[in-house]
C-alpha positions in Angstrom: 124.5 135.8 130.5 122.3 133.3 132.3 119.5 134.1 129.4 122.1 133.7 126.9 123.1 129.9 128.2 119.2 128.9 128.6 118.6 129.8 125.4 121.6 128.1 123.9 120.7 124.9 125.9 116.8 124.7 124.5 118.1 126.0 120.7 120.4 122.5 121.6 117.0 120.6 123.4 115.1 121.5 120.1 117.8 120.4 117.1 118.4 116.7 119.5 114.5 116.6 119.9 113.7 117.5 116.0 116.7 115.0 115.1 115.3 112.4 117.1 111.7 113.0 115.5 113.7 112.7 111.8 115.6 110.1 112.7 112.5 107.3 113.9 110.1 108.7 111.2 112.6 108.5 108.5 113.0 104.4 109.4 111.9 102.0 106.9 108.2 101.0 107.3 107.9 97.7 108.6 104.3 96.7 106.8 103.6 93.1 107.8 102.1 90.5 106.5 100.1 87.5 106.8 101.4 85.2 104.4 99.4 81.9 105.1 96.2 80.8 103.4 93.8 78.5 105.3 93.5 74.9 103.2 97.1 75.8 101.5 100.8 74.0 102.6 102.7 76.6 104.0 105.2 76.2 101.4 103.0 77.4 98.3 101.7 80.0 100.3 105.7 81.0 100.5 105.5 80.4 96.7 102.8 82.8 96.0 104.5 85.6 98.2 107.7 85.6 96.2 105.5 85.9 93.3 104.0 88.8 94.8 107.3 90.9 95.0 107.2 91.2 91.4 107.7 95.0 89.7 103.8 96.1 89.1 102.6 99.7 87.9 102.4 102.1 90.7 102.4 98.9 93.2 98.6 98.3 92.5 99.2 94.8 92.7 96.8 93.9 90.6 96.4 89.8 89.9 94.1 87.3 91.8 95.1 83.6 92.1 93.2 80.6 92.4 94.1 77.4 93.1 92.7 73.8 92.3 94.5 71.1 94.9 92.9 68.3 93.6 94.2 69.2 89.7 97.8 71.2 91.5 96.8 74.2 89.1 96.8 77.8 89.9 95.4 80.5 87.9 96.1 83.9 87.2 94.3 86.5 86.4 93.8 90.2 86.2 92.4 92.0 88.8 90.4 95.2 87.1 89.4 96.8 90.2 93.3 97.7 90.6 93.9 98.9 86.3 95.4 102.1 85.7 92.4 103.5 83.8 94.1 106.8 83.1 98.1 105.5 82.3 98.0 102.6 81.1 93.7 102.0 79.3 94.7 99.4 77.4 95.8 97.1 80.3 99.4 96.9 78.4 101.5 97.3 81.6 99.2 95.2 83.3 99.5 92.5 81.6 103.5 93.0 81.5 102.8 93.2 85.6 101.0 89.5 85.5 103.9 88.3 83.3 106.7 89.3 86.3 104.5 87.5 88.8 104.8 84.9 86.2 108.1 84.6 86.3 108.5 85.1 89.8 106.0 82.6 90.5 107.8 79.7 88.3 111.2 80.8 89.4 109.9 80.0 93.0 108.4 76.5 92.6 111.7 75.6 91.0 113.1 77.0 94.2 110.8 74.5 96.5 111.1 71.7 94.0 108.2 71.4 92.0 108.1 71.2 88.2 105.8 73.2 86.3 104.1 73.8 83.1 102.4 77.2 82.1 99.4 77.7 79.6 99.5 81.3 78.2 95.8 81.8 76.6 95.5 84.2 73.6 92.1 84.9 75.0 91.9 88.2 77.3 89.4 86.5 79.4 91.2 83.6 80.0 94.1 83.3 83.1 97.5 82.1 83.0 97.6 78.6 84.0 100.2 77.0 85.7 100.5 73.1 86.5 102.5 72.0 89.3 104.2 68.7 90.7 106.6 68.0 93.6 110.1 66.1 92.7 110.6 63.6 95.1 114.1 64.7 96.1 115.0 68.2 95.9 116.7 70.8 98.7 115.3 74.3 98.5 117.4 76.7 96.9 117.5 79.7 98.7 119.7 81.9 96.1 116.8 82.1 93.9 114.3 83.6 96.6 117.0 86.1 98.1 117.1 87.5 94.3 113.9 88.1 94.1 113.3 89.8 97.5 116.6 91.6 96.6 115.3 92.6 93.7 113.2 96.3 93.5 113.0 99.8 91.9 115.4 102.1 92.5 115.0 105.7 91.7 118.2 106.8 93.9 121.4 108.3 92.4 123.6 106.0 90.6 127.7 106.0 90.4 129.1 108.1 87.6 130.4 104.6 86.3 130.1 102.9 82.6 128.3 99.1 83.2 130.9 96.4 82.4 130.0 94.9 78.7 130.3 91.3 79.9 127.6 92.4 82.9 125.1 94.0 80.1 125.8 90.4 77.8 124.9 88.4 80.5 121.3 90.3 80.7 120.3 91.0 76.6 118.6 88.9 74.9 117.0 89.0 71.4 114.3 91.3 72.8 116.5 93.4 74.5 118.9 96.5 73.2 121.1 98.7 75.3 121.9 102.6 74.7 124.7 103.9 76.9 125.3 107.3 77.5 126.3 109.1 74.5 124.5 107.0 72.5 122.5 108.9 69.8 119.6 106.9 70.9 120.2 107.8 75.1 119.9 111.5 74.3 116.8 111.0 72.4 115.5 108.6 75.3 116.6 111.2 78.0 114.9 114.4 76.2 111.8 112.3 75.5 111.3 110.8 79.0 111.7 114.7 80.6 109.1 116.4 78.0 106.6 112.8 78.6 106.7 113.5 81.9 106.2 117.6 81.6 103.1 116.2 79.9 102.1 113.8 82.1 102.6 115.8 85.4 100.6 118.5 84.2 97.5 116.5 83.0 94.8 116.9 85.8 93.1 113.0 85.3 96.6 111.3 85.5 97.8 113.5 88.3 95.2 112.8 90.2 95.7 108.8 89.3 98.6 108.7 90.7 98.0 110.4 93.5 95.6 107.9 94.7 98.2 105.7 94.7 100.7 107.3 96.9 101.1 106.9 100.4 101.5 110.1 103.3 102.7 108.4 106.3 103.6 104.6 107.7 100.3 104.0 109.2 98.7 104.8 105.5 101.2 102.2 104.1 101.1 99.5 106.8 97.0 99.7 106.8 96.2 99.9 102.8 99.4 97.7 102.1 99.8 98.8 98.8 101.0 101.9 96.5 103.8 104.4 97.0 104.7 105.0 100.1 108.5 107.4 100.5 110.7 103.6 100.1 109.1 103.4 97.0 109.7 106.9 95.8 113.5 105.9 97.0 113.0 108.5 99.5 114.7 107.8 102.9 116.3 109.1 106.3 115.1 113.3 106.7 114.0 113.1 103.2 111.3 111.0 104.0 110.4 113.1 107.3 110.5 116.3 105.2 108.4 114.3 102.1 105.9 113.3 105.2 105.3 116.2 106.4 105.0 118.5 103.9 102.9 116.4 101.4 99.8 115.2 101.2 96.9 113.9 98.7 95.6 117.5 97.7 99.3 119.1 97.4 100.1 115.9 95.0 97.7 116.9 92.3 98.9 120.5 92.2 101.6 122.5 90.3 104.3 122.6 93.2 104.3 118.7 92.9 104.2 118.4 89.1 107.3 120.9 89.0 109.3 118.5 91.7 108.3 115.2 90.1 109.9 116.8 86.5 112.7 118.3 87.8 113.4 114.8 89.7 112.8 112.9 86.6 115.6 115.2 84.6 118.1 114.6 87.4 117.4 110.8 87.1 118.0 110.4 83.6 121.2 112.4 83.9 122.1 110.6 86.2 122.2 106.7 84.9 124.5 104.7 82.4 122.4 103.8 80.2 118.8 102.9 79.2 118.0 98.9 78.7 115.0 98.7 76.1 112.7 95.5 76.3 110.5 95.0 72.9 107.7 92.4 72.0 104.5 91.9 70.4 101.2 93.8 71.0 99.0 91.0 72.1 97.7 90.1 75.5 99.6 86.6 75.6 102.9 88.5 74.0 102.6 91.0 76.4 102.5 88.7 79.2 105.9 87.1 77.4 107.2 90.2 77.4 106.4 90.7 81.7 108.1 87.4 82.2 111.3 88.2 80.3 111.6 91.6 81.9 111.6 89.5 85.4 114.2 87.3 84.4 116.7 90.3 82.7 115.6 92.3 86.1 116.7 89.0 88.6 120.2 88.7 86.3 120.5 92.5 86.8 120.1 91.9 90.6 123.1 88.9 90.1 125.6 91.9 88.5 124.6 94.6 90.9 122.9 96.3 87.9 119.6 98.8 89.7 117.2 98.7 87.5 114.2 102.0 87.3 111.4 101.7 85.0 110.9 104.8 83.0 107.2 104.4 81.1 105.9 108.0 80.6 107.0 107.6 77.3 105.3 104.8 76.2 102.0 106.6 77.7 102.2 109.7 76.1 102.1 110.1 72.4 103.5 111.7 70.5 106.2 109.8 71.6 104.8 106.3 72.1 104.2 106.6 68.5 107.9 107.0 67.3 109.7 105.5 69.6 109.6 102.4 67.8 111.4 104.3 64.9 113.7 106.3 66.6 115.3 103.4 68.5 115.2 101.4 65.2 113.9 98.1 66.8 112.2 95.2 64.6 109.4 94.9 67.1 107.5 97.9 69.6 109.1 99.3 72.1 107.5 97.8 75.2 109.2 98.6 78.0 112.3 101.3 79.3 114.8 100.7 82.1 117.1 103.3 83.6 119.8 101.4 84.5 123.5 101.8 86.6 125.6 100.7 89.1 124.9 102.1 92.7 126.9 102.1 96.4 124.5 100.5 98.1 121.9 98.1 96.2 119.7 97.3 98.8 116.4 94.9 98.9 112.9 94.8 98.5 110.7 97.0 101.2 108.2 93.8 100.2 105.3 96.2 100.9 102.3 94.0 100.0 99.4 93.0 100.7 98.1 89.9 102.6 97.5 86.4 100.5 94.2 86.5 101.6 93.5 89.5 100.1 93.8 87.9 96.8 94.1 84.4 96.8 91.3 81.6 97.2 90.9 78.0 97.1 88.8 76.4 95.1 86.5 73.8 96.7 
């Protein structure tokens, strides 16, 4: 009998210990930051960090700002170091990506009082240029930064509930059409997305892509600063223990992974109200449009308490980036797809990013 209640009390010792050990690992990572940059007032270093928590491809952050005091410009531009080469080889969602820090960038300024004035170059070379000036009197408007640190991907399971009509008005635009469930036009997105991403999942090069951008553990996240870590897989609590210890960079190229990432890809697109579809032109400079007005539909989501998951696999893979254009019936291509539904808990922004320094400078 005395075995019997030892062995009962270090069964209970090792659940409390292991739930303990679940419990701390499966905390959000806390990546910090520094967010000051030597020569720069404080409060456009501010400005540049709310740009930075634009949506981006895979996290890769991948723009590089300079910026002229004497002439109050900055500059964006594209950093190719950071390009998807296998995803996206035409720099399409990239330049989407610089578009969002766009937006995010000019939706800031406004916050801190400055006007501004943005150059879009046709020219693929060429960076965005924005001009900026202080109003005298101006107090800073803090509702426009907490959207966009609200604002962030969420690949977690949305309420079984239809999105109001006057919440979707408030977020289309010319550019924009939405396909609710039953739609003739959802099914076809939903089958597509789960066969793009069969694809996808099982080609070696891209596999192995994106596995160089995911992160295994907090320290990998907090030092690189950058990428996937579990928040951004919307992976949490014990789930994020269990995804931690079980996976690493060699298990995320293989089969056992590919299977997982379809099967969770067909429970998230059952699992949504709808699909909002953003379309522009194929340029570089239309692109970028396109980047900045899928910030602003994504901050009025954020307003309505509307999550917002970008879907893209089909718009890499043919044949379906091919016909999606005519199966959806819009005037202009099909640039970008957005699983999109209410949820219990919204949440914010993990802001897992990297330090200004890392790609900011001042010119002299």
């Amino acid at each position: 009998m005395k075995k019997v209640i030892i062995s009962i009390f270090i069964t209970i010792g090792v659940i409390a210990t292991a739930s303990v050990y679940a419990y701390f690992k499966g905390k959000p990572v806390n990546v910090e930051i520094n967010k000051k940059v030597e020569d720069l007032p404080q409060d456009i270093s501010d400005i540049i960090y709310h740009a930075s928590l634009a949506p981006n491809s895979h996290n890769t952050q991948l723009w590089k700002v300079s910026i002229n005091k004497k002439k109050n410009t900055l500059k964006i531009n594209l950093d190719t170091d950071r390009t998807l080469k296998q995803v996206d080889s035409n720099n399409r969602e990239a330049y989407i990506s610089m578009g969002a820090f766009t937006a995010n960038l000019l939706q800031s300024f406004k916050a801190y009082g400055y006007e501004t004035k943005v150059i879009l170059n046709t020219d693929s070379s060429e960076p965005v240029t924005v001009s900026y000036i202080k109003t005298e009197k101006f107090t800073k408007d803090e509702t426009i930064l907490d959207l966009i640190k609200k604002r962030h991907t969420d690949k977690s399971t949305y309420l079984d509930k239809e999105i109001n009509n006057d919440d979707i008005k408030t977020i289309l635009n010319n550019n924009t059409h939405y396909f609710k469930r039953g739609d003739n036009e959802f099914k076809y997105l939903k089958t597509a997305e789960i066969e793009a991403m069969t694809k996808q999942s099982y080609n070696k090069a891209k596999a192995e892509e994106f596995a160089e951008w995911l992160r295994f553990s907090d320290k990998e996240a907090e030092d690189k600063k950058d990428g996937l870590p579990a928040e951004q897989l919307g992976l949490k609590g014990i789930k994020k223990t269990l995804y931690y210890l079980t996976t690493s960079n060699k298990s995320a190229k293989g089969i056992s992974f590919a299977k997982q990432s379809i099967d969770t890809t067909t429970k998230q697109v059952e699992n949504c109200a709808g699909f909002l579809v953003i379309t522009g032109g194929t340029s570089r400079k239309e692109l970028i449009e396109t980047g900045i007005n899928l910030e602003n539909i994504w901050l009025s989501a954020v307003k309505k308490g509307i999550s917002v998951h970008p879907m893209s696999q089909i718009l890499e893979e043919k044949p379906y980036s091919s016909e999606v254009d005519k199966m959806l019936h819009t005037k202009s291509p099909v640039q970008m797809i957005l699983r999109v539904g209410y949820v219990k808990d919204y949440g914010t922004n993990n802001q897992i990013r990297r330090n200004l320094l890392d790609y900011v400078t001042v010119e002299k």
